[in-house]
N, C-alpha and C positions, 0 to 999 in steps of 0.2 A: 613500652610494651606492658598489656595488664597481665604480670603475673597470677594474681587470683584469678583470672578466667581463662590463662594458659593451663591454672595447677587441674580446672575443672574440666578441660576441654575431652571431648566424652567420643568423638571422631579420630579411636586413637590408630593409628598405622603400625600393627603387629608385624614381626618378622615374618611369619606363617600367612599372613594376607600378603604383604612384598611381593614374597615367594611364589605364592599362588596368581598372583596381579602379572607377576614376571611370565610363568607356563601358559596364562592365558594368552599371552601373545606368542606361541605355537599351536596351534593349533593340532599339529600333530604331535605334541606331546603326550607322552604317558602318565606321567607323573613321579618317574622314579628320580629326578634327581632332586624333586620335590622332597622327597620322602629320605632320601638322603640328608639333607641339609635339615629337615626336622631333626632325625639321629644326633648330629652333630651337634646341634642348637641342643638340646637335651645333654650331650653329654658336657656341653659349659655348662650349663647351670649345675649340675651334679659337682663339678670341681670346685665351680665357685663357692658353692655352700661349704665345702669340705676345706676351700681356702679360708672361709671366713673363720673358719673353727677349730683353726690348726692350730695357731696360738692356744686358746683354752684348751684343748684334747691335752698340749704338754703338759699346759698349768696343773691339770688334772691326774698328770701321769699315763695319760693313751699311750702318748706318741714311741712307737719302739718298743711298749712294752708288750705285755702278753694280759689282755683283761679278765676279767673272773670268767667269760665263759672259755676260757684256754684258749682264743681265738690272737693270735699275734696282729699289733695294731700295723698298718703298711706303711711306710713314708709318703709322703703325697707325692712324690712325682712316680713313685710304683704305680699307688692308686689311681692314679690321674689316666696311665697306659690302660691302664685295666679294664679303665671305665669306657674310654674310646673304644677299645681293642672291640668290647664285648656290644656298643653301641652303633660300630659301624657294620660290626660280621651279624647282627640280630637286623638291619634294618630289610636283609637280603637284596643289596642293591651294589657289595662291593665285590672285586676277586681279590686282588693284593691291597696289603696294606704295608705302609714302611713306615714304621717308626722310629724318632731318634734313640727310645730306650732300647729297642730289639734288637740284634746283632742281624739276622737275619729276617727275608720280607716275610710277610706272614700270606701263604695261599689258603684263600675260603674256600672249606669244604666246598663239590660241587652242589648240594643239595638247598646251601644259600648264596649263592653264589650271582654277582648282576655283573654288569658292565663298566663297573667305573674301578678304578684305583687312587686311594688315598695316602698322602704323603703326609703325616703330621710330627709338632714336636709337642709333647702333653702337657708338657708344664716349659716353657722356657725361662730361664731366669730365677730356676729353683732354691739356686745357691744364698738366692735374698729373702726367701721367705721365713727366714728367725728375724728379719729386722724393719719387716712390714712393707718394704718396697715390692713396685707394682710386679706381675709375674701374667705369664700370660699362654694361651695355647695358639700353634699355628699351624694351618693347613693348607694344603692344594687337591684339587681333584682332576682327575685325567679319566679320559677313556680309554675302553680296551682299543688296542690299535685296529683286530681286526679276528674275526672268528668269536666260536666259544673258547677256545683254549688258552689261560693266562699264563703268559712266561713274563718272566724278571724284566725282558727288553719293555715291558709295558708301562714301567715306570721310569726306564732311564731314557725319557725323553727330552727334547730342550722344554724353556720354562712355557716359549712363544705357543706352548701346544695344550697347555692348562685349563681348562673349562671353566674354572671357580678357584679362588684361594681368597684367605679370609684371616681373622684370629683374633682371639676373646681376651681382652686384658680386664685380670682382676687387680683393680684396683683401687682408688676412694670410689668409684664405682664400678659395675661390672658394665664392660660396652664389648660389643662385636659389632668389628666392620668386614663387610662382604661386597664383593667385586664376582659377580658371573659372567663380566667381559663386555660390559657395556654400561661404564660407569662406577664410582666405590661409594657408598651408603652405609653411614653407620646407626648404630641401635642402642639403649641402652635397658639395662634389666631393669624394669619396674618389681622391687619386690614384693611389695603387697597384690601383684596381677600375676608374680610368677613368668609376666611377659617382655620379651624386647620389642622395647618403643623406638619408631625411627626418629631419631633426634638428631643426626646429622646428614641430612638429604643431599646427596650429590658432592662429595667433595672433591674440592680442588688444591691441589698446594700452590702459595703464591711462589711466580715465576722466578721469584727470588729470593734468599734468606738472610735474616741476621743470625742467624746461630749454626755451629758448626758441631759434631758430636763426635767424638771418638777417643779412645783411652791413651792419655799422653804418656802415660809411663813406660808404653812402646816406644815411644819417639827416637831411642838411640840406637832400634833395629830398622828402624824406617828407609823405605828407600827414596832418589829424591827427588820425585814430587809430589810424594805424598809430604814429605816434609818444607817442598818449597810450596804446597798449597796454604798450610795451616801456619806459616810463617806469614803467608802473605792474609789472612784472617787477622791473625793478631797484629801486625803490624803492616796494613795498606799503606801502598806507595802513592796512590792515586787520591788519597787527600778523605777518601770516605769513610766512614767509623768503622772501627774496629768491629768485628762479629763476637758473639756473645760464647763461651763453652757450655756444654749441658749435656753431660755423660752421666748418663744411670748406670749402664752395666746391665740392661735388661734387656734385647733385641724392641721385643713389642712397644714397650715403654717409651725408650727411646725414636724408634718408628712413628710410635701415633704423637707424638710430638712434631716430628717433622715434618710428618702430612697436615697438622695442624697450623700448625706454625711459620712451614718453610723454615727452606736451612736444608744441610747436608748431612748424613749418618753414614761414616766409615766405619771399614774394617780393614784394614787394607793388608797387605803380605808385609810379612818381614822377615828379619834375619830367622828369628825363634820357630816362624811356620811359614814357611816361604808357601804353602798353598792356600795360606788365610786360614781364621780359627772357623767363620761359619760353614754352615753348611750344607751344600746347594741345595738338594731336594726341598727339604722343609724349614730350609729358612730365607736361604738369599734369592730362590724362587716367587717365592706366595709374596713375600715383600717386594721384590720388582715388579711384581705380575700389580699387585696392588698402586705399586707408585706410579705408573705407567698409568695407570686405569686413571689416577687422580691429576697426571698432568705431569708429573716428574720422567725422570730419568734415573737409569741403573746400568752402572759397569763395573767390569771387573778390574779394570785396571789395562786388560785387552780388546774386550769388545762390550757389545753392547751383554747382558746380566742373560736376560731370556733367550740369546742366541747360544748360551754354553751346550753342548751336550754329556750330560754326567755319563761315565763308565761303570760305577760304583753307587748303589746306595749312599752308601754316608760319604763319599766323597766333599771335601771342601774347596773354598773358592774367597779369594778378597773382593770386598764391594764395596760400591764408593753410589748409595743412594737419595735422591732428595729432588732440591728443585733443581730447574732445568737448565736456568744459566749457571748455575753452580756448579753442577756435573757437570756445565759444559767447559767451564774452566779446567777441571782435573785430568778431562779427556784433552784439553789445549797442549797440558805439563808433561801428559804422556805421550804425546805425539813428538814436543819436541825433543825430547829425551830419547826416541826412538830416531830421528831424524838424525842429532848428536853423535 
C-alpha cells in the first residue's frame, strides 16, 4: 500500500457526507436524524478535547478546584453529561434522554422537543482516566413509540427496536463506530480537519476468536458455565490452542477489540450481582445492537441480549458478547445446565 499517497488522499468520506449519503437513500426523509447525529458527533469531539487535557488541567491544578474566575472546575465525566445533556436537548430533535449519570429520565421542554429518545453513558470507563487507559461514550437512539406525548414507556423498549447505536472511544486515537441498522462503519477523528474520517468501512467480526475478555477475579462467584466456558479457553480438550485473555476494565475498549479482533467479551451474573454489573439501556443495548450489525451475537445468559425488555431505566443485565461460534458455545453450556 503507498502510504504517502494514502496520507495525501484528498476524496476523504466525512461522517456528515456518510450521514447525508445514508438519508439520501430515503427519500422521504427529513433530515432530523441527520441533525441528530451531527449533535452527537459534536458532542465527542468536545469530550474528547476535554479528555485529552485532563491529565494537564490536574498538572495545573484545574481539576476540582475552583479557578480565579470563582468558577468550580467539573470532573469529566459531570462535564461530559453536561455536554451531551445540553447537545442533544439544543439539537431540537429529542424528548427523553436517559443517562447513566441522572437518576431520573430527563423530559424536553415541549418547545424543543422531536421525536427520538436517547439512551447514553457519557464517559464509560471513567474510573481509568488518572492512568490513561481508553474511556469512551456510548449511545442508542429510539423513536417515540407513537403520538406527541413522551412517557418513560418510550425508552424501556427491547434493544431489537433501536434505530442507531454507536460510541466514541477516546483513545491513542479518537474513533466513532455507528450502526443505523444496516451495517457498522467506523470513523476516526482527523485533528487537524476537526473531521471523522471513514477508516473502517463495513465491519465484520471474524466468526470466530482467539481471545476471550472478562474480569477473572470474579471467578469464585461464577456460576457454572460461565466457568466451565473460560476453563475450556484456557485449557481445550479438543487439542486447539489455548485463547488468549485481554481485560481492560473499559466496556468500549474492550468491545472495539473484539469487533476487531474476534473473540468474546463477558460479563456475566454472579454471586456479588446476580443481575450482572452492566447496564441494559446504554450499555449492553448499543453493544449488542452493534455486534449483531457486524456479524456477532449477544446473550444474556437467557436469551438472546436485544430480546430483553428493561422495566427500569438503569436496570442491569449479564452479557456474554462477540463472535458467533463463540457465543454459540456459552449458549450450548447454558442449555445444558438448564436441561441438568
Amino acid at each position: 500500500m503507498d502510504h504517502a499517497a494514502e496520507a495525501m488522499k484528498t476524496d476523504l468520506m466525512t461522517i456528515t457526507r456518510f450521514v447525508l449519503n445514508e438519508q439520501s437513500k430515503h427519500p422521504e426523509s427529513r433530515g432530523d436524524f441527520s441533525i441528530l447525529l451531527s449533535h452527537i458527533v459534536l458532542g465527542c469531539k468536545f469530550v474528547c478535547a476535554a479528555v485529552n487535557k485532563a491529565g494537564l488541567a490536574k498538572l495545573i491544578g484545574l481539576a476540582g478546584e475552583t479557578n480565579v474566575q470563582g468558577e468550580e472546575q467539573k470532573k469529566l465525566d459531570v462535564l461530559s453529561n453536561e455536554v451531551f445533556v445540553k447537545a442533544l436537548v439544543s439539537s431540537g430533535r429529542t424528548c427523553i434522554l436517559v443517562s447513566e449519570e441522572d437518576e431520573e429520565a430527563i423530559f424536553v421542554e415541549p418547545s424543543k422537543r422531536g421525536k427520538y429518545c436517547v439512551v447514553f453513558d457519557p464517559l464509560d470507563g471513567s474510573s481509568n482516566i488518572d492512568c490513561g487507559v481508553s474511556i469512551g461514550t456510548i449511545f442508542g437512539v429510539y423513536m417515540l413509540k407513537d403520538g406527541d406525548e413522551s412517557r418513560l414507556e418510550d425508552v424501556l423498549q427491547p434493544g431489537k427496536n433501536m434505530l442507531a447505536a454507536g460510541y466514541c472511544m477516546y483513545g491513542s486515537s479518537c474513533t466513532f463506530v455507528l450502526s443505523t441498522g444496516s451495517g457498522l462503519n467506523g470513523f476516526t477523528l482527523d485533528p487537524s480537519l476537526g473531521e471523522f474520517i471513514l477508516t473502517h468501512p463495513d465491519i465484520k467480526i471474524p466468526k470466530k476468536g482467539k481471545i476471550y475478555s472478562v474480569n477473572e477475579g470474579n471467578a469464585k462467584n461464577w456460576d457454572g458455565p460461565t466457568a466451565k466456558f473460560v476453563e475450556k479457553c484456557k485449557f481445550p480438550k479438543d487439542g486447539s490452542p489455548a485463547k488468549s485473555l485481554r481485560y481492560i476494565g473499559s466496556m468500549v475498549a474492550d468491545v472495539h477489540r473484539t469487533l476487531l479482533y474476534g473473540g468474546v467479551f463477558l460479563y456475566p451474573a454472579d454471586k456479588k450481582s446476580p443481575s450482572g454489573k452492566l447496564r441494559v439501556l446504554y450499555e449492553v443495548f448499543p453493544m449488542s445492537f452493534l455486534m449483531e450489525q457486524a456479524g456477532g451475537q449477544s446473550f444474556t445468559g437467557k436469551e438472546r441480549a436485544l430480546d430483553l425488555v428493561p422495566k427500569k431505566i438503569h436496570e442491569r443485565s449479564p452479557i456474554f458478547l462477540g463472535s458467533y461460534d463463540d457465543v454459540e458455545e456459552i449458549k450450548a453450556l447454558y442449555a445444558a445446565e438448564e436441561k441438568a
